[in-house]
C-alpha positions as CSV (number, residue, x, y, z in Angstrom):
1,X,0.8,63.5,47.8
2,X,0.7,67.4,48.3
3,X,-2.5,68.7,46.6
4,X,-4.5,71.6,46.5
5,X,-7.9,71.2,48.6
6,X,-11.1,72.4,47.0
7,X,-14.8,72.4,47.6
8,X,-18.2,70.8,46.4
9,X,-21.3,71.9,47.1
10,X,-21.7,73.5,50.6
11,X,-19.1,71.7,52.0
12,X,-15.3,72.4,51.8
13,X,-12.8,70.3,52.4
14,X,-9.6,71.8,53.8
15,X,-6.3,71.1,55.5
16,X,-6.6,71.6,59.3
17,X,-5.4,74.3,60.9
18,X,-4.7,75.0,64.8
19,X,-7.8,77.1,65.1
20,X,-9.8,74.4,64.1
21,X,-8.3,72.1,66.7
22,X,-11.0,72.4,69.3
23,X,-13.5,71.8,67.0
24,X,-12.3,68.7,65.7
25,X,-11.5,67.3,69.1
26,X,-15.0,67.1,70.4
27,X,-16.1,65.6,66.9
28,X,-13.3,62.6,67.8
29,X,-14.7,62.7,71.1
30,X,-18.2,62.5,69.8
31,X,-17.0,59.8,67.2
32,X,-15.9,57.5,70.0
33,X,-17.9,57.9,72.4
34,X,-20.8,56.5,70.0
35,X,-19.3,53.6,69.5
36,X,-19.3,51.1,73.3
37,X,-16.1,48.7,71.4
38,X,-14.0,51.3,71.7
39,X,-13.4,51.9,75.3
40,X,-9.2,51.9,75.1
41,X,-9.4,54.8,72.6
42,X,-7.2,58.0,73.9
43,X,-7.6,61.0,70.9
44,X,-5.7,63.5,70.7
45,X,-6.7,65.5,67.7
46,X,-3.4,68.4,68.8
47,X,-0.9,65.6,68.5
48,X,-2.6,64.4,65.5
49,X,-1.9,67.7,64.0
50,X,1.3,68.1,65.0
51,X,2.6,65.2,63.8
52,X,1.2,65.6,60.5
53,X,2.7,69.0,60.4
54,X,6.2,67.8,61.3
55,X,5.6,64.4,58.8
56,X,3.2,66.0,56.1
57,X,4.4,62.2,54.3
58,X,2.8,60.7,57.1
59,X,-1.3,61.9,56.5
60,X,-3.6,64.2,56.5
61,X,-6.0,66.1,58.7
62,X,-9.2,67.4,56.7
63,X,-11.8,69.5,57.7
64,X,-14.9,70.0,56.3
65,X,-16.8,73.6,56.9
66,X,-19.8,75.6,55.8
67,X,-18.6,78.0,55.5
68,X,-19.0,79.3,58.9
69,X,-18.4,76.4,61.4
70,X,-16.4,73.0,61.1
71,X,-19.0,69.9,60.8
72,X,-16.6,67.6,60.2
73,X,-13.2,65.7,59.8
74,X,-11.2,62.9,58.0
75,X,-7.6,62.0,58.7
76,X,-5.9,60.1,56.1
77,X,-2.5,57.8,56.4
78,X,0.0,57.6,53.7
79,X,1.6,54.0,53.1
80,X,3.3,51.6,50.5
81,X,1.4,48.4,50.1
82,X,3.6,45.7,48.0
83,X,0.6,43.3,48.2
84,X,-1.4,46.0,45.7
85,X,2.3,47.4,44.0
86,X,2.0,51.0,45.1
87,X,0.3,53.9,47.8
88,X,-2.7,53.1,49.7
89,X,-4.3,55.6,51.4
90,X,-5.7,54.5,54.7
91,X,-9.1,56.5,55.8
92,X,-8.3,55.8,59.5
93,X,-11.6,58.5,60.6
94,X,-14.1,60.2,59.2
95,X,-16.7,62.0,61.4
96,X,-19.5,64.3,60.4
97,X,-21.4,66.5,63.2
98,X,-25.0,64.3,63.5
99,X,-26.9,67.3,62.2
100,X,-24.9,67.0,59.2
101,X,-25.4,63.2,58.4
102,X,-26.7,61.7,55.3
103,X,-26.6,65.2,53.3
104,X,-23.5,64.0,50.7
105,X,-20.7,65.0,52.8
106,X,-19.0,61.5,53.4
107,X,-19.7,60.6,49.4
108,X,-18.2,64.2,48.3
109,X,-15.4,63.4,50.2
110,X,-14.6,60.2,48.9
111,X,-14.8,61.4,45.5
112,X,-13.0,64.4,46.2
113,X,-10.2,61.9,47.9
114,X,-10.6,59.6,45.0
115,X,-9.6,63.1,42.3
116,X,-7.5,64.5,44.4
117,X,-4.9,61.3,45.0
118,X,-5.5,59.8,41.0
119,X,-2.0,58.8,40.0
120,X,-0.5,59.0,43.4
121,X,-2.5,56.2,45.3
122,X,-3.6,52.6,44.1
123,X,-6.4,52.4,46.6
124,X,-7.9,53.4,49.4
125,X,-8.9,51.3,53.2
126,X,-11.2,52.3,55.9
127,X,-12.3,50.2,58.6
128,X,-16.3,50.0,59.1
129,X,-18.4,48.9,62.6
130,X,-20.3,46.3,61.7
131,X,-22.8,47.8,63.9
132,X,-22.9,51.1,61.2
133,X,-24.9,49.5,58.3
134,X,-25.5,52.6,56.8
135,X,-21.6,53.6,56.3
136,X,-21.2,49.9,55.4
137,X,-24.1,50.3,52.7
138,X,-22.5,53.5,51.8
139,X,-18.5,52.6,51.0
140,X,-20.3,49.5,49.1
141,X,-22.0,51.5,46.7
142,X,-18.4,53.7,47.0
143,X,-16.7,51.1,45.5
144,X,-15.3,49.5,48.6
145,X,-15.4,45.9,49.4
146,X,-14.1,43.8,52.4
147,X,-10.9,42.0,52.3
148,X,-9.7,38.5,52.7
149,X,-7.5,39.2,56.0
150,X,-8.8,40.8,59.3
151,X,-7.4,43.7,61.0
152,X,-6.1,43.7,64.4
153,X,-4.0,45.7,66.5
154,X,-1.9,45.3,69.7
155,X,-1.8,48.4,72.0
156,X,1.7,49.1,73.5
157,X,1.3,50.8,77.0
């Protein structure tokens, strides 16, 4: 699942590197701190990054620039689903900076995603707030639809 990353329309999508670190920290802390449910959420985009360095089989982590300046992210997780017979990719964030929303970026990247992983993935998850009806309208007219089972975690610390 080791493709080259390219660009469509302003926005480029791109593997992360360490000098984009800082960056993409304060979009995940932006990203969480706009949603109130998420209060036992600890990022740490330089782990993240590191892991995914040292376990490339493990995910992704995408930037999005302008050129200039990052305005967004995506981190993706690679598993084996037997349920749907072959790779799912799991879109566990996505964040845009707010002056970037509802100008494509989220739909170019799902496309792009959708290109990019043809004939290496069966499908694609992401988990929506059911307080975000606009990214809920959006993944619907993507193609996404909920599922029969509900998805819950247990924190270990």
């Amino acid at each position: 699942m080791n493709r080259l990353l390219s660009h469509k329309r302003d926005s480029m999508f791109r593997p992360c590197t360490e000098a984009d670190l800082t960056a993409v920290q304060t979009l995940a802390d932006r990203l969480y701190a706009e949603d109130p449910k998420t209060p036992h959420v600890r990022t740490n985009v330089s782990r993240t990054f590191q892991e995914f360095q040292s376990k490339p089989d493990k995910g992704r982590l995408i930037v999005f620039d302008d050129g200039e300046t990052v305005v967004g992210y995506c981190i993706i997780i690679f598993f084996w689903s037997n349920e749907y017979g072959g790779n799912v990719i799991d879109i566990d964030e996505i964040c845009i900076a707010q002056d970037r929303r509802r100008s494509s970026i989220a739909t170019d990247l799902i496309l792009w995603l959708e290109k990019t992983f043809a004939g290496d993935a069966v499908g694609f998850t992401l988990e929506v707030s059911s307080e975000n009806t606009a990214a809920f309208k959006l993944v619907s007219k993507l193609g996404f639809m909920p599922v029969r089972n509900q998805h819950m975690i247990k924190i270990l610390n």
